[in-house]
C-alpha positions, 0 to 999 in steps of 0.5 A: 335438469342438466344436459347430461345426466349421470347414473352411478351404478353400485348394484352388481347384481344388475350385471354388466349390461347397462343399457337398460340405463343408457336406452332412456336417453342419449343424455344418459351416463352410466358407469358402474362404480365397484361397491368397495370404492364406493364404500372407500373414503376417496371420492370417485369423480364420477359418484361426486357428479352423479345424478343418480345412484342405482344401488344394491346390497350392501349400501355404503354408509357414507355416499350421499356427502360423497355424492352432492349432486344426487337428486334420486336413489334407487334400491334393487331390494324390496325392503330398505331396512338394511339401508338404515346405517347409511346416510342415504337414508337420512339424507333428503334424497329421494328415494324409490325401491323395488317393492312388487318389482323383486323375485315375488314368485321365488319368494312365494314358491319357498313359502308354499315350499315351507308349508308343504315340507312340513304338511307331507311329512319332509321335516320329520323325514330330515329328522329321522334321517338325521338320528338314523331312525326310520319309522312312522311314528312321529309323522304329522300328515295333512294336506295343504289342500283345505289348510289356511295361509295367514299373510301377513303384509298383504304386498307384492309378495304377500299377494303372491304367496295367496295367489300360490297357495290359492293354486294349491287348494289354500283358504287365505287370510291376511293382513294390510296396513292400509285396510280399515275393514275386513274385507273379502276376496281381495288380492288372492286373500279370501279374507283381508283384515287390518294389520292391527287384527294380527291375532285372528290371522294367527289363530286362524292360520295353519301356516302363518307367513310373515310378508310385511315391511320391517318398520317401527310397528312391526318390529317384534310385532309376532310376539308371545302373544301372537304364538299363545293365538297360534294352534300348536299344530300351526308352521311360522315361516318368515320372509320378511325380515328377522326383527319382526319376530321376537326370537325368545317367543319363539324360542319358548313356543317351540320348545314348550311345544307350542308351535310345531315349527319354523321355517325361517329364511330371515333372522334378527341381527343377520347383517351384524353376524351369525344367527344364535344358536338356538334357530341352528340347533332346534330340530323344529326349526328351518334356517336359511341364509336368505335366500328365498329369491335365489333362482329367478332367472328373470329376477334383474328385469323387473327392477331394470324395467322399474328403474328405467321408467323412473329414469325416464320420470325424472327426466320428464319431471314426474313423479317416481314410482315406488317412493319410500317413506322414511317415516313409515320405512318402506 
């Protein structure tokens, strides 16, 4: 490891305070690169002698061939499909997210926010409000208390929302890729089933709550099939990322009156331009523009926390934590 080792900054998320990077080592050097250079084509003196890249959202496309003597990345994100158009990720560089690390508490907290806007009867108030009604009819009450909570994508977040919804009376089942068996009370989940049980946890679920990765197998995984297993009566509700639904199903299952509903913080193709128009106009269906992590005021500590000790396993010539696998995309 050199003498001096360089920490390139691209993530103003984090704030100006870098010393969080700085408290490592005496060795350490961190600057904060603006993400506008670092996506020009000039070549910053320090990004060409970075060791290190801590880097936010948007990623550059083009930074690793500007960065030669990179040795490890790290994202501030969970999910690092949205790093697929930079080479970063076709790079051989390692590198680390911020999975399990990331606002899971926020992010659960609009789960149960969603569930409980459609179980005690807010979406049909927003509706009614909306056309100028006012009246009982067209309420569909129940509690949240005795209902169940479909997780799929039993992660960080994932175990987040089965610990919130377990609070609030929920029965939980869920899915994980690494689980071969059905298995029980795990993690806050009162059942836990391979990803590939999908369609028992959708038939089960009251409020299906998609958590997973986006990776090539779960790509358009809840399909027209998986809305066919739903009950009518059932609430989607997406957290992950849009390409793991397929738009037109769910399109079709709600207007055909086969999904009482969508709550959808995510949609396919958000980081191209805007959502279609279908997820704005129906009435049944929640969009927002990602922000179900928004609010956490401690949200940066963790991923402070995480990179720190990574920098400090680097150094030691440890093994870091939270490494992704460009093959599995996560």
């Amino acid at each position: 490891m050199a003498d001096v080792v360089n920490v390139a900054v691209v993530a103003p998320v984090l704030g100006s305070d870098l010393s969080f990077i700085t408290d490592v080592d005496p060795a350490v050097r961190a600057v904060i690169v603006d993400p506008a250079d670092a996506a020009a084509d000039s070549t910053d003196d320090f990004l060409a002698n970075a060791d290190v890249l801590l880097v936010g959202y948007p990623v550059p496309p083009q930074i690793v061939e500007r960065a030669p003597r990179l040795r490890w990345a790290h994202h501030t994100q969970a999910g690092v499909s949205n790093m697929l158009g930079s080479d970063l990720w076709t790079s051989t560089v390692p590198l680390t997210s911020s999975r399990g690390a990331v606002t899971a508490t926020a992010i659960a907290e609009y789960v149960l926010a969603a569930a409980g806007m459609f179980a005690r009867g807010l979406h049909e108030a927003t509706r009614q409000k909306q056309a100028g009604v006012f009246t009982r009819t067209g309420y569909e009450m129940v509690t949240l208390h005795g209902a169940t909570m479909g997780v799929i994508g039993l992660g960080g977040i994932g175990q987040e929302v089965a610990r919130l919804s377990r609070a609030a009376g929920m029965r939980v089942i869920g899915t994980r890729r690494s689980v071969t068996e059905r298995l029980a009370d795990v993690d806050g989940a009162d059942v836990l089933l391979p990803a590939d049980r999908l369609l028992e946890v959708a038939a089960e679920a009251d409020f299906l709550a998609i958590c997973s990765q986006l990776t090539p197998e779960t790509r358009g995984m809840v399909s027209h099939e998986v809305f066919a297993a739903m009950k009518p009566s059932a609430v989607l509700i997406n957290v992950a990322r849009g390409e793991e639904i397929d738009e037109d199903a769910l399109i079709a299952a709600i207007t055909e009156g086969e999904l009482r509903g969508a709550v959808l913080d995510v949609y396919d193709g958000e980081f191209a331009g805007p959502p279609r128009p279908e997820l704005v106009e129906l009435p049944q269906i929640l969009l927002t523009p990602h922000i179900s992590g928004l609010g956490d005021r401690s949200m940066a500590t963790p991923v402070k926390r995480l990179f720190a000790e990574n920098l400090r396993r680097l150094i030691d010539g440890r093994e870091l934590v939270n490494l992704v696998d460009r093959e599995r995309g996560y």
